[in-house]
N, C-alpha and C positions, 0 to 999 in steps of 0.2 A: 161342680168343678172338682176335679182331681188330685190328687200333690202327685198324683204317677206320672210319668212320659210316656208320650202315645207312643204304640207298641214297635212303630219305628220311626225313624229318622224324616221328616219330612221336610221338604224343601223349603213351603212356606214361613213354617213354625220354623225353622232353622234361621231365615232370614230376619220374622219378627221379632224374635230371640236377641240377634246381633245389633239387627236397628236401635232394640230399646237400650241394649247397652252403650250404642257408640251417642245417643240422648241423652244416658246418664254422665256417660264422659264430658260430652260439652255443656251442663247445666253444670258440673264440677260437686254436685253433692252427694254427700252420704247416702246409705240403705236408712240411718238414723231420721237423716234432715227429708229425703222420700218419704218417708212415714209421719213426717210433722206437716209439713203439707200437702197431704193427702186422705184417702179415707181408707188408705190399704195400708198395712204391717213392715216393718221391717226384714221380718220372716218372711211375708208374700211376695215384696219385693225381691228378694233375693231370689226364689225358684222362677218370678217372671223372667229374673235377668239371664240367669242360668239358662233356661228355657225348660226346667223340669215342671214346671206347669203354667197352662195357657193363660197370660194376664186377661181382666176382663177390660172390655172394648175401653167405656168411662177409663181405664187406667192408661192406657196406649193415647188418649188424647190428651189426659193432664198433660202426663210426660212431654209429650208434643206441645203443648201449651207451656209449659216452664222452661224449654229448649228453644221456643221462638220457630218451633218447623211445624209448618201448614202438615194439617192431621188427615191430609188425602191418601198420599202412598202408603204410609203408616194404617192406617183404619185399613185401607183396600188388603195388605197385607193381612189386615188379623184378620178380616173375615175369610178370608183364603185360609189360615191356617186355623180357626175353628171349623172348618171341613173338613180338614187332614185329621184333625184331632181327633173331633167327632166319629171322622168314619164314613160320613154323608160324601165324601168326593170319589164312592167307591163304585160307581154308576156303568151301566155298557147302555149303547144304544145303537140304533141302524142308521148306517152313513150312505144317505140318498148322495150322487154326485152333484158335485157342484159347477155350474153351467160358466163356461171360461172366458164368455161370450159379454161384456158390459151391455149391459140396457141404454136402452133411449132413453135420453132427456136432457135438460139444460142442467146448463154448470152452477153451480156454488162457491163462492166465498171459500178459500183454503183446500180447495179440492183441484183435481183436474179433469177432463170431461168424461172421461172414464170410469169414475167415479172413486179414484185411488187420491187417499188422503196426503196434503205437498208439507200437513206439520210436523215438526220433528216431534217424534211419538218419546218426548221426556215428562221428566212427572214436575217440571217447573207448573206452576200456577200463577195465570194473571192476578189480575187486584180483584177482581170480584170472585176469586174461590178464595182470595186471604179473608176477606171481608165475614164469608160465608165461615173459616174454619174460627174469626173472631167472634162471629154470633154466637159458635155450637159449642166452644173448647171452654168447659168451667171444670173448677175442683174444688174438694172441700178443704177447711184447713181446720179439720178435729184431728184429735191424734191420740191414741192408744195403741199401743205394742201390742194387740193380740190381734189373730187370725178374722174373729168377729169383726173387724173392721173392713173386712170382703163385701158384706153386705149394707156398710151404713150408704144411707140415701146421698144424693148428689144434686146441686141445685139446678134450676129447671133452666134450660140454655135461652136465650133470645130470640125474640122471634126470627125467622132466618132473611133474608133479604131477599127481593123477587129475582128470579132467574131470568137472566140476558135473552130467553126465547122460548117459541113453545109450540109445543108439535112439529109441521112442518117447516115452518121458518125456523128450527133447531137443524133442518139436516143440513148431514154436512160439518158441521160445528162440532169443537171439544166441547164434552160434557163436563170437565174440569172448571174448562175457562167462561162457558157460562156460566157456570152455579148450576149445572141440574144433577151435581155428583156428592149433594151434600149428605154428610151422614147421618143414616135416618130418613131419609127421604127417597133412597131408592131400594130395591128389590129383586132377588134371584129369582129368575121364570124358569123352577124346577133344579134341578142337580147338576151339576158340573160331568161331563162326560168327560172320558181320558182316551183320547186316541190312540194309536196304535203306536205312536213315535212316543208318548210317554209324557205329550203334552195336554192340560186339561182347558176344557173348554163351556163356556156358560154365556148365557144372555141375562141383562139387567136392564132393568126397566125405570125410570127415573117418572115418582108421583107428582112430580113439579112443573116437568118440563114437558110429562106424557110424549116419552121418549125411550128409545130402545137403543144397545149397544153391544158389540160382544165383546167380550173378554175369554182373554186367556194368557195361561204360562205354562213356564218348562217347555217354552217352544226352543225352535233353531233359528240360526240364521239364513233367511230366505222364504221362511214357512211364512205364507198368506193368510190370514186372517180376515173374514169378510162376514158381515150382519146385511138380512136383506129381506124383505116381503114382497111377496108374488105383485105384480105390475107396478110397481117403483125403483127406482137407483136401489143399487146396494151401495155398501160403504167398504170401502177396504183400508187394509195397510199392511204392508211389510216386514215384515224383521229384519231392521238392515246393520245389525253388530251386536256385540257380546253382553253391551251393557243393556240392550232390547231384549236382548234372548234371555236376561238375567234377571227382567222383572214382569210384574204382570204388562201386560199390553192389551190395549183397548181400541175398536175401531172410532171414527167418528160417528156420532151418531143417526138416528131413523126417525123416520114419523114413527109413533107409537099410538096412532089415535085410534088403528086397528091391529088387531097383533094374530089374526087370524095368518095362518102361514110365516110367521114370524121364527128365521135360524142363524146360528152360528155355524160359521165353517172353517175349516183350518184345510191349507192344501199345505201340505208338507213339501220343504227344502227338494229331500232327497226323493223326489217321483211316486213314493207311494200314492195309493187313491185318498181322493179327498174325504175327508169325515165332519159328521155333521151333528146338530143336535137341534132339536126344536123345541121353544119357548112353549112352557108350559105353565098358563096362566093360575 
């Protein structure tokens, strides 16, 4: 880890930046009283807040655990902006088209028969992703004022609670509001692609629920989003306003029991061709 700023301005790291500060505002404490319960510095605290260097993940969920705010959107940001940071979201790949045509099959639970997700694509979480961020969210409470306290150890979280479904009794379903998004528990299949409108795009895999989703941001308002494998439903959603277009966004999710042919697609707002990326195990 760094004390530099990655070489430019990144949307994510700009957002997890803000978020961790508007957390310190509502816990109401110090850079001081941060550092007495916790395992990181008052000094580290400070360039997390700033954003002049990338807090580590354990730090983004104390904080969320001492704020009372479920550590999903939060977590889902940092790992987006340890991307940016890193370099790793710097990807191109070939955009086969995406077929406009819904597949055959029976409906699900929160969907319509099309296969277009009817939830509002916000980052509230039922009781069983609080349940899940009360298992996972612990911190230490040593405290020394130096830098070395970056890397003291962190106690071991709780076992996590079983997940609301699995495989394909998940499709269809928020990966949030089951439990299959908990941190730690799921996985990038390969690098995030950056299409052509400037919005990036990636598939996740969840080791609990053996399940698949796509994700993406910096999208528009109107851009499709859709996760799908060759002879099943895909799963789609929307971007339907400013506050969607403003954070990461995620489809419902897939069987994941096979992920052969398994991709993410973004069909953008303004008519450009669809761009795609394929799940690499």
């Amino acid at each position: 880890m760094t004390d530099t700023a990655p070489p430019t301005a990144t949307p994510a790291c700009t957002r997890l930046a803000e978020g961790l500060q508007d957390l310190r505002t509502r816990t109401g404490l110090s850079l001081t009283a941060l550092a007495e319960r916790t395992a990181y510095s008052k000094s580290s605290w400070a360039r997390y807040l700033n954003g002049k260097q990338l807090a580590p993940r354990e730090a983004v969920k104390a904080l969320c655990t001492m704020a009372g705010e479920p550590p999903g959107r939060l977590v889902t940001l940092w790992e987006l902006a340890e991307l940016e940071w890193s370099g790793r979201h710097r990807t191109s790949a070939a955009a086969p088209p995406l077929n406009d045509q819904p597949s055959n099959g029976g409906t699900s639970a929160g969907r319509l028969a099309n296969g277009w997700s009817t939830r509002p694509r916000r980052w509230a979480l039922a009781a069983a992703a609080c349940a899940v961020a009360l298992a996972t969210a612990t911190w230490v409470t040593t405290s020394r004022d130096t830098d070395a306290k970056d890397t003291a150890g962190q106690t071991a979280p709780s076992a996590l609670p079983a997940p609301g479904c699995r495989a394909q009794k998940c499709a269809g379903e928020d990966p949030e509001m089951m439990g299959c998004a908990a941190p730690g528990q799921t996985q990038r299949l390969g690098l995030p692609y950056q299409t052509r409108t400037g919005a990036r795009l990636s598939v996740t895999f969840s080791r609990q629920c053996h399940t698949a989703w796509a994700l993406a941001w910096n999208t528009h308002i109107g851009d499709v989003l859709e996760v799908s494998v060759p002879g099943r439903r895909p799963e789609r959603v929307k971007v339907a306003d400013t506050l969607e277009a403003g954070e990461p966004l995620f489809t419902p999710m897939i069987d994941g029991s096979d992920l052969t042919g398994l991709q993410a697609c973004l069909k953008p707002a303004d008519g450009r061709p669809t761009e795609c990326v394929a799940a690499q195990g």
